[in-house]
C-alpha positions as CSV (number, residue, x, y, z in Angstrom):
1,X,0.0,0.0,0.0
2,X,0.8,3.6,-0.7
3,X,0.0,6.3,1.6
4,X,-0.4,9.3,0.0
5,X,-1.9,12.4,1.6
6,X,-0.9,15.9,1.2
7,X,-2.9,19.5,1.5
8,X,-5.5,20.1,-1.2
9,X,-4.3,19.5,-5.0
10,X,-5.0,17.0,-7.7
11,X,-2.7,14.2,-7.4
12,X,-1.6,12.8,-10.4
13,X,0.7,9.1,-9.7
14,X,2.2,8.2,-13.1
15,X,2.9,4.2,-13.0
16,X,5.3,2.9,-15.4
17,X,5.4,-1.3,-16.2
18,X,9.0,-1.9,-17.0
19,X,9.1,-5.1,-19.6
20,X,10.1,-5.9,-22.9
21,X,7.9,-4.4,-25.6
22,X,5.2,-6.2,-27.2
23,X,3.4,-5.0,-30.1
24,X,2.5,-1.6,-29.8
25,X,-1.6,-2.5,-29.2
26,X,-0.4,-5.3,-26.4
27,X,-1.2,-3.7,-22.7
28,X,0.5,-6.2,-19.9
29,X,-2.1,-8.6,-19.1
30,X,-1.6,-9.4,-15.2
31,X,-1.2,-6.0,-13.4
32,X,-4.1,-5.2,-11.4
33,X,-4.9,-1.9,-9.6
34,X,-6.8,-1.0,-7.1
35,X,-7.2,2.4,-5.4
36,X,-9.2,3.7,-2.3
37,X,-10.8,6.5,-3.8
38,X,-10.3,9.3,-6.8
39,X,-10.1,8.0,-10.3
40,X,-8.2,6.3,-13.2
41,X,-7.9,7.8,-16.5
42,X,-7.4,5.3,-18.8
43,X,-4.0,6.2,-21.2
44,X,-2.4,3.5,-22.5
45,X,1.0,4.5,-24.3
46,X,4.5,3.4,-24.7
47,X,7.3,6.1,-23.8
48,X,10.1,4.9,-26.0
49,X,14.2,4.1,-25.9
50,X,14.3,5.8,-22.5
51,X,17.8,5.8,-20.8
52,X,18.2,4.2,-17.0
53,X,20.9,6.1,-15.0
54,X,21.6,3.2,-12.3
55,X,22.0,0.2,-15.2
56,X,24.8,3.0,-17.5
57,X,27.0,3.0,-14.3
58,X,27.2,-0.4,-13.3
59,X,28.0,-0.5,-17.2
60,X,24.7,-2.6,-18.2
61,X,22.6,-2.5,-21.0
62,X,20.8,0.5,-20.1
63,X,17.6,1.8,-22.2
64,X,14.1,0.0,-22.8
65,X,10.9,1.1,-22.9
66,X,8.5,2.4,-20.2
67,X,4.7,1.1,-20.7
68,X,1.9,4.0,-19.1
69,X,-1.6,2.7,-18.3
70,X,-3.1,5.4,-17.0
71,X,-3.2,8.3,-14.8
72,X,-4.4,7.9,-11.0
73,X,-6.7,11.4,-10.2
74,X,-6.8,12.6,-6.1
75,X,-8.3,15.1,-4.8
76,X,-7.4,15.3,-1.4
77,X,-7.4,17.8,1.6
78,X,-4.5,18.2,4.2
79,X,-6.4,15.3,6.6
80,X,-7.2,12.9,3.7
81,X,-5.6,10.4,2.6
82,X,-5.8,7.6,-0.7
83,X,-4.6,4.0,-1.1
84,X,-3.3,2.4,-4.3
85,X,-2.7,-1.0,-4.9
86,X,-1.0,-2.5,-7.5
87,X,-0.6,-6.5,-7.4
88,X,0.6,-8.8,-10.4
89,X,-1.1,-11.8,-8.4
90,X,-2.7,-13.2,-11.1
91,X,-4.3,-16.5,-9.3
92,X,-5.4,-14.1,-6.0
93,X,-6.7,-11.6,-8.3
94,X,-7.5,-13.5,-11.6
95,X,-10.1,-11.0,-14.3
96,X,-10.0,-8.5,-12.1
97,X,-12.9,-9.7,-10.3
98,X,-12.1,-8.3,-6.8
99,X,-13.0,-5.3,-5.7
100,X,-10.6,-2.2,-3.5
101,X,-12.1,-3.2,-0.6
102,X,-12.0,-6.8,-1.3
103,X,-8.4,-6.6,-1.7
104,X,-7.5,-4.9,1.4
105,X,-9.5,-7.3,3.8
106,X,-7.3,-10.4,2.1
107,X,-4.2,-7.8,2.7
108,X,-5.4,-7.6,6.6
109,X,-6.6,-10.7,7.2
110,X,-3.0,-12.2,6.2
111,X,-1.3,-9.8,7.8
112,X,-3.6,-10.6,10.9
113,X,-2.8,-14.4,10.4
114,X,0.8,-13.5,10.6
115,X,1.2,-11.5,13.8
116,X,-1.6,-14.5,15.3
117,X,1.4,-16.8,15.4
118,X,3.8,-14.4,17.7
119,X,2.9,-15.5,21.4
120,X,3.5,-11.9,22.8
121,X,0.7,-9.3,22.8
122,X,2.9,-6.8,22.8
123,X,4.9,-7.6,19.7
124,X,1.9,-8.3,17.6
125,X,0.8,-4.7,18.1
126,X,4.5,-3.3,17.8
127,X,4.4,-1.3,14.4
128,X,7.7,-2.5,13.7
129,X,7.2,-5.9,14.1
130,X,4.3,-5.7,11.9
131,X,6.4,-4.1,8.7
132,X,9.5,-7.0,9.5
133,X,6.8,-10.1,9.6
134,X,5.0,-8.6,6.7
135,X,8.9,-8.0,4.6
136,X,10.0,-11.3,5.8
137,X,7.1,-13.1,4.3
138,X,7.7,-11.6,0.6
139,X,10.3,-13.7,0.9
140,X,8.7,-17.1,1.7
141,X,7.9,-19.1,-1.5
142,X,6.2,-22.1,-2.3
143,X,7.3,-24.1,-5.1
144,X,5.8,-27.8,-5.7
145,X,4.3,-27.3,-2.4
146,X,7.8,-26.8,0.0
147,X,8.7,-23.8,1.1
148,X,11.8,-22.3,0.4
149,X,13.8,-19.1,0.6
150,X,14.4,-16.2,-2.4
151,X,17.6,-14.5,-1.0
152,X,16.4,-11.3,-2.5
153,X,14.6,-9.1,-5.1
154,X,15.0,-8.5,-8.1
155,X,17.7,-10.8,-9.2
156,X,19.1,-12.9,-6.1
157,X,17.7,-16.5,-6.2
158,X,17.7,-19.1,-3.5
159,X,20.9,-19.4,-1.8
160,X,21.3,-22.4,0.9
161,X,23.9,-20.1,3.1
162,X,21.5,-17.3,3.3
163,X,18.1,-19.4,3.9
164,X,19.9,-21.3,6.7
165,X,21.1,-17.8,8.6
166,X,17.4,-17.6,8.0
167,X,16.2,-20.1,9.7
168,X,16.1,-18.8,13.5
169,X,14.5,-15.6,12.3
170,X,11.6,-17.6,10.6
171,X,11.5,-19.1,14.1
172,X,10.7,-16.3,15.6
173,X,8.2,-15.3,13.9
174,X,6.6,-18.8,14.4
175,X,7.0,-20.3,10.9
176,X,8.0,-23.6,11.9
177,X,7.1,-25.6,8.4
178,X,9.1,-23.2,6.0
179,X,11.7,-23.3,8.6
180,X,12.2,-27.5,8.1
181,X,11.0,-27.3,4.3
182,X,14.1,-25.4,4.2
183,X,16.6,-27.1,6.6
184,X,15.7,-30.6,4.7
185,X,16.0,-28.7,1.0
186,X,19.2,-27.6,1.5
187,X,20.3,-30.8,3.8
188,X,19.7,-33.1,0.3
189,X,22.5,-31.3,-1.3
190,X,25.1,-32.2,0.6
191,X,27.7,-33.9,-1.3
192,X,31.6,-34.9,0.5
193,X,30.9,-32.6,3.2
194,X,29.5,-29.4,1.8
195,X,26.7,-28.0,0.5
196,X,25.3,-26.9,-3.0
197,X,25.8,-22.4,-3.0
198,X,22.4,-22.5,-4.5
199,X,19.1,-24.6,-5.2
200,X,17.7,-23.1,-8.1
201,X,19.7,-24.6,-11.2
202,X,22.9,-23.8,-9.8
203,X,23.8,-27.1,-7.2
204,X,26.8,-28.0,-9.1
205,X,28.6,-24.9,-7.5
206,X,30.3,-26.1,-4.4
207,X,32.2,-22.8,-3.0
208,X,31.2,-22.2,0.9
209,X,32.5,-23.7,3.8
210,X,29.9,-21.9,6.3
211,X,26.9,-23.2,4.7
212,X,27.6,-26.7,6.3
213,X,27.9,-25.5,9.5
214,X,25.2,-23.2,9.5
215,X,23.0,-26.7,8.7
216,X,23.9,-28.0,12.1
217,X,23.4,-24.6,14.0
218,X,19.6,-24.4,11.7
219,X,18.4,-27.5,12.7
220,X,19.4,-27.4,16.2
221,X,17.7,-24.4,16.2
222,X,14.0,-26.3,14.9
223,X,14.8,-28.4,17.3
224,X,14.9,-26.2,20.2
225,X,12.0,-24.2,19.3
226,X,9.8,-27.1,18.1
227,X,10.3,-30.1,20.5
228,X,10.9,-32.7,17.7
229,X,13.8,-34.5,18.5
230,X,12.7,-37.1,15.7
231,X,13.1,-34.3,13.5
232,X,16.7,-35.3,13.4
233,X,15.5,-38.8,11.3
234,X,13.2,-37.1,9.0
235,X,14.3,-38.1,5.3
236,X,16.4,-35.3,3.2
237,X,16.4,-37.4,-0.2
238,X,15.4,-41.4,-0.9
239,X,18.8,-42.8,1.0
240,X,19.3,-40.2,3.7
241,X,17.8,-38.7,6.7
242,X,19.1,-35.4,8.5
243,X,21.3,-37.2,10.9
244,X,23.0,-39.4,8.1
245,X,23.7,-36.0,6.4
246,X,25.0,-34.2,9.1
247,X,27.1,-36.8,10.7
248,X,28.0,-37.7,6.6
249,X,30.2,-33.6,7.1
250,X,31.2,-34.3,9.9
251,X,33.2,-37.0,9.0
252,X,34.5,-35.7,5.8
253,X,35.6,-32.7,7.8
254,X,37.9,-35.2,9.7
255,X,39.0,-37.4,6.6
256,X,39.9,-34.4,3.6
257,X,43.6,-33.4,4.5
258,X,43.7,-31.9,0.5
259,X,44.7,-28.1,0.8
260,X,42.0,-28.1,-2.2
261,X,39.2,-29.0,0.5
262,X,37.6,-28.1,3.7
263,X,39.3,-30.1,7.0
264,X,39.9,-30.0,10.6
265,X,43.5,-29.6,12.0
266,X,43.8,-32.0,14.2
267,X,46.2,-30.1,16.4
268,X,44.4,-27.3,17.1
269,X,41.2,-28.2,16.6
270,X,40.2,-25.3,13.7
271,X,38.7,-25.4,10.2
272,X,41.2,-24.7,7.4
273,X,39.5,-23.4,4.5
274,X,40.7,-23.3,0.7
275,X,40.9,-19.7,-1.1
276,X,37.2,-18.5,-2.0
277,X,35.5,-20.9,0.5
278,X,33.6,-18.3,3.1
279,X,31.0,-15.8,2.1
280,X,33.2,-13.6,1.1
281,X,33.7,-15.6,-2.6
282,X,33.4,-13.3,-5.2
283,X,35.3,-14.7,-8.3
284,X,36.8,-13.2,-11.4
285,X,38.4,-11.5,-10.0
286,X,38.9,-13.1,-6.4
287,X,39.1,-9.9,-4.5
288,X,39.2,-11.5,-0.7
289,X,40.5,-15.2,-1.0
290,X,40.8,-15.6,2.9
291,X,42.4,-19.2,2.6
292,X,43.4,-20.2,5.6
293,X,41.5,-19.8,9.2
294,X,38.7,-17.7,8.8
295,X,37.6,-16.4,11.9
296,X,33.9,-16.6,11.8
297,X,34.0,-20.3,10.5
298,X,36.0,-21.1,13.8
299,X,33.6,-19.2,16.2
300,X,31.1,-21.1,14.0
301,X,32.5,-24.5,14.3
302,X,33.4,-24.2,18.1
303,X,29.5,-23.4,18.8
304,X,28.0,-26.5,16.5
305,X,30.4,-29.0,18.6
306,X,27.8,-30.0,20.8
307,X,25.3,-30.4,18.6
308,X,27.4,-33.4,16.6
309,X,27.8,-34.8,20.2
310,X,24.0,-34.5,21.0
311,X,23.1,-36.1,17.3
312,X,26.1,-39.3,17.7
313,X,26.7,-39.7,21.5
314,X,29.6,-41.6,20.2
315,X,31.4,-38.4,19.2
316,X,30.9,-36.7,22.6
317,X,34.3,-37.4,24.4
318,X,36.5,-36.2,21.0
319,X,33.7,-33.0,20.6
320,X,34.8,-31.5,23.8
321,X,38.7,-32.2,23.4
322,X,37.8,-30.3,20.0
323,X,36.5,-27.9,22.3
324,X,39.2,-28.1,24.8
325,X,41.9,-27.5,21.9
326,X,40.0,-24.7,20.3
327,X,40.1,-22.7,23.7
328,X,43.2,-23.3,24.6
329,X,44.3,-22.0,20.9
330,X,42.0,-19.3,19.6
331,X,42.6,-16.4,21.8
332,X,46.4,-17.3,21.4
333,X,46.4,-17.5,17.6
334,X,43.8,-14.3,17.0
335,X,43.4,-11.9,19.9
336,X,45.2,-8.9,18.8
337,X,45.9,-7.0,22.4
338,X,46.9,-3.7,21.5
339,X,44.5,-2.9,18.9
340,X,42.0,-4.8,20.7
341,X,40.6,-7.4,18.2
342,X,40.6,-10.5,16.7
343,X,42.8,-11.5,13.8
344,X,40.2,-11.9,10.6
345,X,42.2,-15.0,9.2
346,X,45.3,-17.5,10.3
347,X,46.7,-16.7,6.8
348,X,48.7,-20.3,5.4
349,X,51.8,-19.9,3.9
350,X,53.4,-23.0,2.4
351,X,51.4,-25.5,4.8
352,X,47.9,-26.0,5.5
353,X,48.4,-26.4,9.4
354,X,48.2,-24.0,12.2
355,X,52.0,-23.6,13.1
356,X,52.3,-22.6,9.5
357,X,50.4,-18.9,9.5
358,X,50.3,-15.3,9.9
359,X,47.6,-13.4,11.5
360,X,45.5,-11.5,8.7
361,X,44.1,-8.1,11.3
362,X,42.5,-6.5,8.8
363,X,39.6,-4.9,10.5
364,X,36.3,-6.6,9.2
365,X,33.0,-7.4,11.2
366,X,33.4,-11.1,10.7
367,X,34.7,-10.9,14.5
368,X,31.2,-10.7,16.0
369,X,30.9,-14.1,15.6
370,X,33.3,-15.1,18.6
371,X,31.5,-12.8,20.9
372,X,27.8,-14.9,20.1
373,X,29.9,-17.9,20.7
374,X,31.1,-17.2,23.6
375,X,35.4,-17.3,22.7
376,X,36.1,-14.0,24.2
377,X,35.9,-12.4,27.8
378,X,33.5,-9.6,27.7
379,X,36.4,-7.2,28.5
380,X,37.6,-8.5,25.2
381,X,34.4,-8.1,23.8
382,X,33.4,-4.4,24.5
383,X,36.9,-3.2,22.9
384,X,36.0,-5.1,19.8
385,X,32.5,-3.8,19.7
386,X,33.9,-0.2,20.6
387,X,36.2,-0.6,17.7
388,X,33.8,-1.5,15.3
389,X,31.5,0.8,16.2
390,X,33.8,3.9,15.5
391,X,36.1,2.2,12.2
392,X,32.9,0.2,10.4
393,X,29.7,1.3,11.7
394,X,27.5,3.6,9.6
395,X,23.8,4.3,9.5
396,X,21.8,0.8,9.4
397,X,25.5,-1.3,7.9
398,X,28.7,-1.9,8.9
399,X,31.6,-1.9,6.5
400,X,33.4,-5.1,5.4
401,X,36.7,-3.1,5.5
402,X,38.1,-0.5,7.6
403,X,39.6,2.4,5.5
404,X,43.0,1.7,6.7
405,X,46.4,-0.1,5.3
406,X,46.4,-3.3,6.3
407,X,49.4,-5.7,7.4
408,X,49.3,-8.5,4.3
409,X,49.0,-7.3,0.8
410,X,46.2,-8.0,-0.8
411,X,47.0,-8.8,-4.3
412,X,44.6,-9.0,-6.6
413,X,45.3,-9.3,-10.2
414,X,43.6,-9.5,-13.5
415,X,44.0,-12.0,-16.0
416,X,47.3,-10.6,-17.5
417,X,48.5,-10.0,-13.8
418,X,48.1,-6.3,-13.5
419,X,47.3,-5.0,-10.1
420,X,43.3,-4.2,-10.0
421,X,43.6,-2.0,-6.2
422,X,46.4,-1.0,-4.3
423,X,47.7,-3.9,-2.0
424,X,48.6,-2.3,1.1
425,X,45.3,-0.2,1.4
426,X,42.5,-2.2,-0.3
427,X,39.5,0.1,0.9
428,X,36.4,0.4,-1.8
429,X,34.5,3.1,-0.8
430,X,32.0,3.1,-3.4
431,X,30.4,-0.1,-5.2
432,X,29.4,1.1,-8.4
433,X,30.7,0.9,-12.4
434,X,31.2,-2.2,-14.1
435,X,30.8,-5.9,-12.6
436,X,34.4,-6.3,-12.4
437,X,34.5,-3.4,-10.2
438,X,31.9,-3.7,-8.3
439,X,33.4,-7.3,-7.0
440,X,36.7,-5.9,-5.9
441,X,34.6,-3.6,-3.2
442,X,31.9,-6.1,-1.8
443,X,34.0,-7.1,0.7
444,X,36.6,-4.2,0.7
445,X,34.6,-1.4,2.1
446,X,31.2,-2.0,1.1
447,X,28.9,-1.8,3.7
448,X,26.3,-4.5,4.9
449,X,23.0,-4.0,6.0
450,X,22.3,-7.9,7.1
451,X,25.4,-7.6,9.7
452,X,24.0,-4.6,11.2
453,X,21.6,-6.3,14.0
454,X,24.6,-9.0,14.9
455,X,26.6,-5.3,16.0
456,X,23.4,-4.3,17.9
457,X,23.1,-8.1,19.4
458,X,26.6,-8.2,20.4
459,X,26.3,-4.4,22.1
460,X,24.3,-5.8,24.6
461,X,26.0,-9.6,24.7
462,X,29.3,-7.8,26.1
463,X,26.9,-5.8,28.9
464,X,25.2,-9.7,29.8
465,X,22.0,-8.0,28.2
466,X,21.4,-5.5,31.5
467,X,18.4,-3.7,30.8
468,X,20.5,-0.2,30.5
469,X,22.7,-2.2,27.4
470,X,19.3,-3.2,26.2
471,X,17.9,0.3,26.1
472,X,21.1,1.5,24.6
473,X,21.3,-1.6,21.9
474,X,17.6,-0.6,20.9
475,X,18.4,2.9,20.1
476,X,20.8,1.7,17.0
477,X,17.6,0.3,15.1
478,X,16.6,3.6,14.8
479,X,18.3,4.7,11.1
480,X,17.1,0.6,10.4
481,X,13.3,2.0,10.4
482,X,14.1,4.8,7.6
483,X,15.6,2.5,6.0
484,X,12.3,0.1,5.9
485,X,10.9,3.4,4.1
486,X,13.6,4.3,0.9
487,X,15.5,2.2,-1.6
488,X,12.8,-1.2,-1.6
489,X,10.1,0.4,0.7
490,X,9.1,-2.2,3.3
491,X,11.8,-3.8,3.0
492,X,15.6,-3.4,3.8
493,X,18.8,-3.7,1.0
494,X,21.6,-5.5,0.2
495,X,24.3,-3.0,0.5
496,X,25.0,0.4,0.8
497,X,28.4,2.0,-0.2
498,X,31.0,2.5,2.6
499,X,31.5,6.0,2.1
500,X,29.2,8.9,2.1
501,X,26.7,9.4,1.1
502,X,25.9,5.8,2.0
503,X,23.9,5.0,-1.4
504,X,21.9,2.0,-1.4
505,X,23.5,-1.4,-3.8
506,X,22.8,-4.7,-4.8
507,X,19.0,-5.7,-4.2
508,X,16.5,-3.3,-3.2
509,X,15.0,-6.2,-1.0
510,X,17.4,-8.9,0.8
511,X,15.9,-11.3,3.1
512,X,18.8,-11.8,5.4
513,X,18.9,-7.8,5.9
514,X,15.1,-7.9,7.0
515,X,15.1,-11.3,9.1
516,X,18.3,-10.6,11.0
517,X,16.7,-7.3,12.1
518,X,13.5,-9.2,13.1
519,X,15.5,-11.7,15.1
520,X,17.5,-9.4,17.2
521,X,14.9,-6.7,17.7
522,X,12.6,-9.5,18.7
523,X,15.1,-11.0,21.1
524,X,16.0,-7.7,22.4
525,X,12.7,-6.1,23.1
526,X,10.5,-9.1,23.9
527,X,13.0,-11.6,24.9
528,X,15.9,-10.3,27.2
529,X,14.8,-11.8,30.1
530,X,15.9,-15.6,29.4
531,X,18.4,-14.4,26.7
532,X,20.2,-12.6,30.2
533,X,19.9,-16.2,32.2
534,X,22.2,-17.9,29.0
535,X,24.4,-15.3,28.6
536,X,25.5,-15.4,31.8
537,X,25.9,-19.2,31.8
538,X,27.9,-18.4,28.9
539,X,29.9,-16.3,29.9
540,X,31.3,-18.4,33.3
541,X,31.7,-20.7,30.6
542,X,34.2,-18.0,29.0
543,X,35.7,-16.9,32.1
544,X,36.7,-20.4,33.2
545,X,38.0,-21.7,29.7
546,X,40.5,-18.2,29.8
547,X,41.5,-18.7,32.8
């Protein structure tokens, strides 16, 4: 819905269908509108070779042709107000034969059916929850009746990492069958110990270490909130069940020793990951290889520990000396005392294994990770969190590179082996021209709206979520809500470009941006209470492991 309402004036709303053109006396068959009030003069025309601004400087085919219905006619007084509609639904809305007001009670009766399934009163009448639930569910699809996950609008399709970070937002808002349509989707493309990059055409693609883990963390996660411990049997394809699958990585994870694959050092109890193997892959060029030990996959791995022990009993006594090694290693290996945070990789030099690296401290957020999983005191944690918040944080994103020289090089080269950024100070502050260049600053400087909630989340984790740390962690959402209202409205984007002005890039819509801000502000405002009680056992955990 639009809300448009201004003092008294004829409102004219000109709304342009971009698609290929048909035959000049073809309208577009499927777009139906619906309005409150005022009327629709009737105007079909074509507006010709017209030029798009955004698509000439990302270097993209930029002109096509703009198809014009109509005109929309308000007259409205400085208390009124008009609603339009537009909806390319065609089974909802098939021939038109719905009316306005038809329309909107569908609109509100989902929305009602929605908020229904939160069990506090108070978050189903929090405006803000209302616009997330309502954004997250644009996301939910249903093909051949399972649910799955579009990782964002326009372009994005359904990416297993990003629908499994997914998961334990859809949990909160009380989804609990497109959280396991999802979970056992992406589970039945596990092949040697990974898992397919995406399910839409594109399984053969192999590239992401984190996605495995993330599989153990989801479905622990259903677990938890659902009660269904046989979840862990339900079948995944015709041979396998969940269990098989996860047990199936964690044994491959122990077996690869190839510096070509994913493995666990034995020694130290880590994850050594090839180049171009966390999320940070882009390819062609690769701008941020990161082979080695990344630090978010080891914060990652130490947390999903237990939940190989609870799934294979078996496992439990060589989980926690896994455990055991991993504390007694990863402050050791990453903790950087005088800047006051963590290494972002154990960078291998002409071995694979932990005795053979250098400690990568380019600043980058993949840090926060450690402080969820409980690897750092909280001393430790409020100087990273402090760090980040004055070197990466901007409004509603945090930076994936501080605009600083950093201790490696990072050399990346083209195809002829020419330099494509300076080595020693890497920083993209703007992601914009041509694909090429746009690859060498997602993960050099551009900032990231999805990681944005995780800073708030830790803000308060380093204060053991005291209600003052709460209050204060809350107040960060607020640029989050104008962001809800530009770019994709009612929804949240992709990216945004390190520098100022902080322009919006990448998808106007991305469904980790939107459910990682439903998740925290959710666990913030209407779940502290227990949240506080684990912490805490957390962090004697922490305290007794450093000492």
């Amino acid at each position: 819905f639009l809300l448009l309402s201004s003092f008294s004036f004829f409102f004219f709303f000109f709304f342009f269908l971009m698609i290929r053109r048909p035959p000049r006396s073809t309208l577009f068959p499927y777009t139906t509108l619906f309005r409150s009030k005022g009327t629709f003069l009737e105007q079909p025309h074509w507006i010709y070779h017209t030029e798009f601004a955004q698509d000439a400087e990302n270097d993209l085919a930029h002109t096509g042709d703009l198809f014009a219905p109509g005109v929309f006619d308000f007259e409205l007084d400085s208390s009124d107000s008009a609603v339009v509609m537009i909806t390319a639904d065609v089974d909802q809305y098939e021939q038109r034969k719905i009316s306005f007001h038809g329309a909107e009670i569908n609109h509100h009766k989902h929305t009602r059916e929605l908020l229904s399934k939160l069990p506090s009163t108070s978050a189903r009448k929090d405006s803000y929850v209302k616009m997330l639930i309502w954004s997250l569910d644009q996301f939910l699809l249903r093909p051949d009746k399972k649910w799955m996950m579009m990782t964002g609008y326009p372009w994005l399709g359904m990416g297993v990492r990003d629908s499994l970070s997914c998961v334990k937002s859809i949990l909160t808002a009380e989804r609990d069958e497109p959280a396991c349509d999802i979970i056992l989707t992406t589970a039945a493309t596990e092949r040697d110990g990974l898992l397919a990059d995406w399910i839409d055409g594109h399984t053969k693609y192999y590239n992401n270490a984190e996605s495995a883990l993330k599989l153990f963390e989801a479905a622990n996660e259903y677990v938890k909130h659902t009660g269904k411990d046989s979840f862990w049997d339900c079948a995944v394809d015709e041979q396998r069940s969940l269990r098989q699958v996860l047990i199936n990585i964690y044994e491959c994870l122990k077996t690869n020793s190839s510096p070509e694959r994913v493995h666990l050092d034995a020694d130290s109890g880590l994850i050594y990951c090839p180049a171009g193997f966390t999320w940070m892959n882009t390819n062609h060029p690769q701008a941020t290889p990161r082979k080695g030990y990344p630090v978010e996959i080891q914060a990652l791995w130490y947390k999903i520990l237990p939940v190989i022990a609870k799934i294979e009993p078996d496992y439990a006594a060589e989980v926690e000396q896994l455990r055991q090694k991993i504390e007694k290693t990863f402050i050791a290996s990453y903790w950087d005392q005088r800047r006051g945070i963590l290494a972002d990789n154990l960078v291998t030099l002409q071995k694979d294994n932990i005795t053979d690296t250098l400690a990568d401290t380019s600043l980058r957020f993949n840090q926060l990770g450690a402080i969820h999983a409980g690897l750092v005191t909280s001393e430790q944690g409020r100087r990273m969190v402090d760090t980040i918040a004055k070197r990466l944080v901007i409004p509603a994103a945090v930076r994936s590179l501080a605009e600083e020289a950093i201790r490696i090089p990072l050399q990346v080269v083209d195809d002829d082996g020419n330099p494509l950024l300076d080595a020693r100070m890497p920083y993209q502050g703007y992601c914009s021209g041509n694909e090429k260049t746009r690859r060498l600053a997602y993960h050099n400087g551009t900032a990231w709206p999805c990681a944005y909630p995780g800073f708030i989340e830790a803000q308060a984790a380093v204060f053991h979520f005291s209600d003052r740390a709460v209050k204060q962690a809350l107040a960060f959402f607020e640029p989050l809500w104008s962001d809800l209202c530009s770019a994709g409205i009612g929804s949240i984007s992709e990216m945004k470009d390190g520098n100022y002005p902080h322009k919006t890039r990448g998808c106007h819509a991305h469904a980790l941006s939107v459910a990682e801000t439903l998740r925290v502000y959710m666990r913030l405002k209407y779940h502290r209470h227990s949240e506080k009680a684990n912490h805490l056992a957390l962090l004697n955990h922490t305290k007794q492991t450093s000492v």
